[in-house]
C-alpha positions as CSV (number, residue, x, y, z in Angstrom):
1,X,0.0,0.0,0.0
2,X,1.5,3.5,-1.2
3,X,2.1,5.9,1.4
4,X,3.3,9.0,-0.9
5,X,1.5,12.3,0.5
6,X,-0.2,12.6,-3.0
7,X,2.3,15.3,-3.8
8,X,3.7,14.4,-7.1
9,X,6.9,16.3,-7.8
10,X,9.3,18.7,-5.3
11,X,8.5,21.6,-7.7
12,X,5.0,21.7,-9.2
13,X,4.6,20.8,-12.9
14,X,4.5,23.5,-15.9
15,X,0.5,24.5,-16.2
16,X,1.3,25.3,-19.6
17,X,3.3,24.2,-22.1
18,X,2.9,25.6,-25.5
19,X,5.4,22.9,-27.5
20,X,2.4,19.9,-26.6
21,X,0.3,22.3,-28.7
22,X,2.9,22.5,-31.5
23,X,3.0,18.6,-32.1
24,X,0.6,16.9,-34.6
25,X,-2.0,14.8,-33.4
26,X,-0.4,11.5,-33.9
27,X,3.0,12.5,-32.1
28,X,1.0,13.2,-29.4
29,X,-0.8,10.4,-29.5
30,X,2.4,7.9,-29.5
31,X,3.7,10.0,-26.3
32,X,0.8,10.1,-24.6
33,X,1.2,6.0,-25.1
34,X,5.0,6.3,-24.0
35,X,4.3,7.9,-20.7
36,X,1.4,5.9,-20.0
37,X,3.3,2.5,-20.3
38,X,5.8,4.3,-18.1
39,X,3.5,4.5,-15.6
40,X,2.3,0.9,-16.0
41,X,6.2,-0.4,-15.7
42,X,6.9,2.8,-12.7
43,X,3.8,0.2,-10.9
44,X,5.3,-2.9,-11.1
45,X,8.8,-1.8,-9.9
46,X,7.0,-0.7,-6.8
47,X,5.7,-4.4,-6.6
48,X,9.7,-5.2,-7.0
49,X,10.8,-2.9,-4.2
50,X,8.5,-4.9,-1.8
51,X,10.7,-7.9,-2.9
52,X,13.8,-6.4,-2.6
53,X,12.8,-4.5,0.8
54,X,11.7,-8.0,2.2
55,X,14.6,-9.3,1.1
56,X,16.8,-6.8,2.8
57,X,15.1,-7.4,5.9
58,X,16.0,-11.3,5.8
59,X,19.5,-10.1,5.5
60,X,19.5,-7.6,8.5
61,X,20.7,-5.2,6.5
62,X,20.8,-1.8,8.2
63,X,18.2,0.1,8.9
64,X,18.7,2.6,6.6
65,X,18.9,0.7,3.6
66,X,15.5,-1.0,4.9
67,X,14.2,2.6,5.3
68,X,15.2,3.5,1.9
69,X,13.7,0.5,0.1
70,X,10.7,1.3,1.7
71,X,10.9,4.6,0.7
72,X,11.6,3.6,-2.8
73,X,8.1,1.6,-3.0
74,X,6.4,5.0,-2.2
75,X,8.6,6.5,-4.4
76,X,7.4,4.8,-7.5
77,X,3.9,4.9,-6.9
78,X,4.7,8.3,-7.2
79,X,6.5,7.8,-10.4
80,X,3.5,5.6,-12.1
81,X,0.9,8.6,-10.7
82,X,3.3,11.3,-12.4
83,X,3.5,9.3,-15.3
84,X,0.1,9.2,-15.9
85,X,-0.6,12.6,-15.4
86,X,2.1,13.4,-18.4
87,X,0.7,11.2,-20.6
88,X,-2.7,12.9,-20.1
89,X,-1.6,16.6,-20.1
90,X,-0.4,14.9,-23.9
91,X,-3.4,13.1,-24.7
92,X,-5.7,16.4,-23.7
93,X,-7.4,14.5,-21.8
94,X,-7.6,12.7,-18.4
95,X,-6.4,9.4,-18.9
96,X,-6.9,6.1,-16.6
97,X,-4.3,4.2,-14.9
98,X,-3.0,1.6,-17.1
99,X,-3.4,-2.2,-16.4
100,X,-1.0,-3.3,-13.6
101,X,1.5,-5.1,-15.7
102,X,2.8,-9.0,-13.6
103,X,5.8,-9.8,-11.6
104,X,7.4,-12.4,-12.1
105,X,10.6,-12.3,-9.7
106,X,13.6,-14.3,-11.4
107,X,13.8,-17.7,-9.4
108,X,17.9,-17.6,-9.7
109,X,17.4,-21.8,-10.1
110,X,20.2,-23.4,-7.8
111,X,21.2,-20.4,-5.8
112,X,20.2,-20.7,-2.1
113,X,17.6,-18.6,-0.2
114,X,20.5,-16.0,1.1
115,X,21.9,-16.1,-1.9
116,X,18.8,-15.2,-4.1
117,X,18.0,-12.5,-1.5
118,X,20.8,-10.9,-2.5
119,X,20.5,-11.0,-6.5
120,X,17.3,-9.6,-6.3
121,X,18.7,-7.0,-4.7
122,X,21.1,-6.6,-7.2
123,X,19.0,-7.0,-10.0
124,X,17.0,-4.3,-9.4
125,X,18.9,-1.9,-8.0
126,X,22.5,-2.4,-9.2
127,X,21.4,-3.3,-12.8
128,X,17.8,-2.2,-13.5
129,X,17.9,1.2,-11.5
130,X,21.2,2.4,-12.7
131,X,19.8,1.1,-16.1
132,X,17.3,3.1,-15.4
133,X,19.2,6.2,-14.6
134,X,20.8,6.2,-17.8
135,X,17.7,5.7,-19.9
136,X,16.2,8.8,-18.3
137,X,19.5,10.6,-18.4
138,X,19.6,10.1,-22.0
139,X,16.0,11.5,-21.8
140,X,16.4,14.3,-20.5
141,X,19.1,15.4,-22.5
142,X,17.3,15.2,-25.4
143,X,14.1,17.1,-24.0
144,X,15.4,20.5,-25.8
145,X,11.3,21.6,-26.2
146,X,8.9,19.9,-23.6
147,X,9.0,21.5,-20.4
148,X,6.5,19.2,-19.1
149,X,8.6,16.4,-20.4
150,X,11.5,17.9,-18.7
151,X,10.2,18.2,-15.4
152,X,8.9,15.4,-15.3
153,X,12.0,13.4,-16.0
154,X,14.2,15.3,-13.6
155,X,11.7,14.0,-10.9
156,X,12.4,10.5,-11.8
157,X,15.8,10.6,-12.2
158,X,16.7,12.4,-9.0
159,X,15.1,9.6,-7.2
160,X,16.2,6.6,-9.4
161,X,20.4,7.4,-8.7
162,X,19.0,7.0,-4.8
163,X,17.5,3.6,-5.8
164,X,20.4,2.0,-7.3
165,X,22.7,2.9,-4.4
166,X,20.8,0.4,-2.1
167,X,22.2,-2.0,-4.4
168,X,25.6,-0.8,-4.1
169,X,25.4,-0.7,-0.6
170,X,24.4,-4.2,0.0
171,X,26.7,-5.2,-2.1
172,X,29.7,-3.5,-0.3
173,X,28.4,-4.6,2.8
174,X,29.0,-8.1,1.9
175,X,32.1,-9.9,2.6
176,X,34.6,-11.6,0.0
177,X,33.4,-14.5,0.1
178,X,29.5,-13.9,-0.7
179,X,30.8,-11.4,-3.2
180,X,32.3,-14.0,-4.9
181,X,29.1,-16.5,-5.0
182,X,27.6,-13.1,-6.6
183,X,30.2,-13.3,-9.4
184,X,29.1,-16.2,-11.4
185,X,25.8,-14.5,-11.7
186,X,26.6,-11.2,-13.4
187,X,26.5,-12.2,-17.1
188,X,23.3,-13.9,-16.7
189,X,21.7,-10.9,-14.7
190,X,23.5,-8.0,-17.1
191,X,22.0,-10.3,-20.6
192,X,18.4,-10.7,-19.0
193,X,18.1,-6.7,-17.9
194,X,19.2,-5.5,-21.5
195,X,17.4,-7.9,-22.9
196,X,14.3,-7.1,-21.0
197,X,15.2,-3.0,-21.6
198,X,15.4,-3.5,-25.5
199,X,12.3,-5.5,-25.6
200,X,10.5,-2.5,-23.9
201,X,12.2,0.5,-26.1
202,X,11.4,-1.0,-29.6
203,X,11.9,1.1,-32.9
204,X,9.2,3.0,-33.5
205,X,8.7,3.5,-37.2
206,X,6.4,6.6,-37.0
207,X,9.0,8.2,-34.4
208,X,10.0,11.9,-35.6
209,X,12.7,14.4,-34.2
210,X,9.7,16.4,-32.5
211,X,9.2,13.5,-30.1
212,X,12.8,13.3,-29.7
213,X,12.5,16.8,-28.5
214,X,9.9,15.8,-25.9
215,X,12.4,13.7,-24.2
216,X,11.5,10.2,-26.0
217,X,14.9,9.8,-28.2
218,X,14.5,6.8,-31.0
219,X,15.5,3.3,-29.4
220,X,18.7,3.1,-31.2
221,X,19.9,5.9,-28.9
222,X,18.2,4.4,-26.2
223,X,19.8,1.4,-27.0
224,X,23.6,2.5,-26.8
225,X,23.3,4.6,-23.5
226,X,21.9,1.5,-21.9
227,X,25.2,-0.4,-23.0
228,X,27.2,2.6,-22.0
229,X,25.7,2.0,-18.9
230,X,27.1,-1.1,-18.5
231,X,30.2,-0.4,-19.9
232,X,31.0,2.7,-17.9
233,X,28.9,2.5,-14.4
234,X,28.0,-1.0,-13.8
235,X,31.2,-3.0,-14.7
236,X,33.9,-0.4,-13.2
237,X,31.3,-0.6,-9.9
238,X,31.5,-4.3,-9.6
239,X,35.3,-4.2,-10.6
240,X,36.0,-2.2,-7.3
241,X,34.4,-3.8,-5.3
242,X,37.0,-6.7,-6.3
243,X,34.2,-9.1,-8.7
244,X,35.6,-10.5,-11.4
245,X,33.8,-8.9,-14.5
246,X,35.7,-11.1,-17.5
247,X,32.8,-12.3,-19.0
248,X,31.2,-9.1,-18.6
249,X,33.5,-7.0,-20.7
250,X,33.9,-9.7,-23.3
251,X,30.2,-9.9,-24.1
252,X,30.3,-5.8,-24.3
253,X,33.3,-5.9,-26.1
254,X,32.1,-8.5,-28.6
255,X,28.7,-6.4,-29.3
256,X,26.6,-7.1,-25.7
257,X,24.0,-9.3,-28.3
258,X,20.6,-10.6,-26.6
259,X,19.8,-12.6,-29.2
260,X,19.2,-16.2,-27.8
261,X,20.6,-18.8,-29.7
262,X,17.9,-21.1,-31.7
């Protein structure tokens, strides 16, 4: 149960914003659609901080990661209320919340109960939040015209970068030794995220440099920031916290491919 205080962003959204009104019908249209699955995927992360909140609590973890998991379920049924509200100031019209989309947790097949704690942990936050980060980082950058857009996506990235360092946290707390069980894991977990993050950023083929303006860049850009990601954030992280990343850097180097052999 979300226990946000209904306010939606730290500084209230544009009321006007006269480059929605520019746009032509159908490139509002596919916006209003990209916000509004947004807000349908910002809802089932909140479902996937419970796990890795309840998760953290198995583990003892300190209270202040607890407290900032919890925190981070609130925070994203902020993000899939904000997100709806954006994809109805571009629609023109008040738009309903989307259907909840399932979790499925990964079941990490072999790995023991304290073991799979922790790689949900890290899936989430150390891969799929900084993932995350980038994605709307790249955004962002590219919102030269929307301020709606722009405001919008500064909210959910100041409070993403917070949600991937639980992640990194747990992961520092651990000793050596569990570290190293984490290890063997990486390549599966890093393939499955990007896999799972292309899948959801397809190529559009009615996409047009106006949208691109309003923050939603084509999906081949998309595509290499999420890699850069992993090439420049994630690997150096795991790297100094002493994990051997080997296989990571030779599936980046050889292309990062998420193809799955026939």
């Amino acid at each position: 149960m979300s226990r946000w205080d209904g306010k939606l962003t730290s500084r209230p959204l544009p009321e006007e914003d006269a480059s929605i009104d520019a746009l032509e019908p159908f490139e509002r249209e596919r916006l209003a659609e990209t916000w509004l699955m947004r807000a349908a995927m910002e809802r089932r992360v909140a479902d996937s901080f419970e796990v890795v909140r309840d998760a953290l609590v198995r583990r003892q973890a300190g209270p202040e990661l607890i407290a900032l998991a919890t925190r981070a379920i609130d925070d994203e049924y902020r993000h899939e209320e904000l997100s709806r509200v954006v994809a109805s100031r571009f629609a023109g019209r008040d738009l309903p919340a989307p259907e909840r989309l399932p979790l499925t947790p990964p079941k990490h097949a072999g790995a023991s109960p304290e073991l799979r704690d922790t790689l949900h942990i890290v899936g989430q936050c150390v891969f799929n939040e900084t993932t995350a980060g980038a994605y709307l980082e790249t955004s962002l950058d590219h919102a030269v015209d929307g301020t709606l857009a722009k405001a919008a996506l500064r909210e959910l990235l100041s409070d993403e970068i917070d949600h991937g360092r639980i992640g990194w946290a747990h992961l520092a707390s651990l000793d050596p030794k569990t570290r190293a069980e984490v290890t063997p894991w990486l390549h599966a977990m890093a393939f499955t995220n990007l896999r799972e993050w292309r899948r959801e950023t397809p190529s559009d083929p009615t996409h047009t440099p106006a949208m691109t303006r309003q923050g939603v860049p084509p999906s081949a850009v998309v595509h290499e920031a999420l890699v850069d990601a992993l090439r420049t954030l994630i690997v150096p992280g795991f790297e100094q916290l002493g994990m051997d990343v080997a296989p990571l850097k030779k599936w980046l180097d050889e292309g990062a491919s998420t193809l799955t052999p026939s």
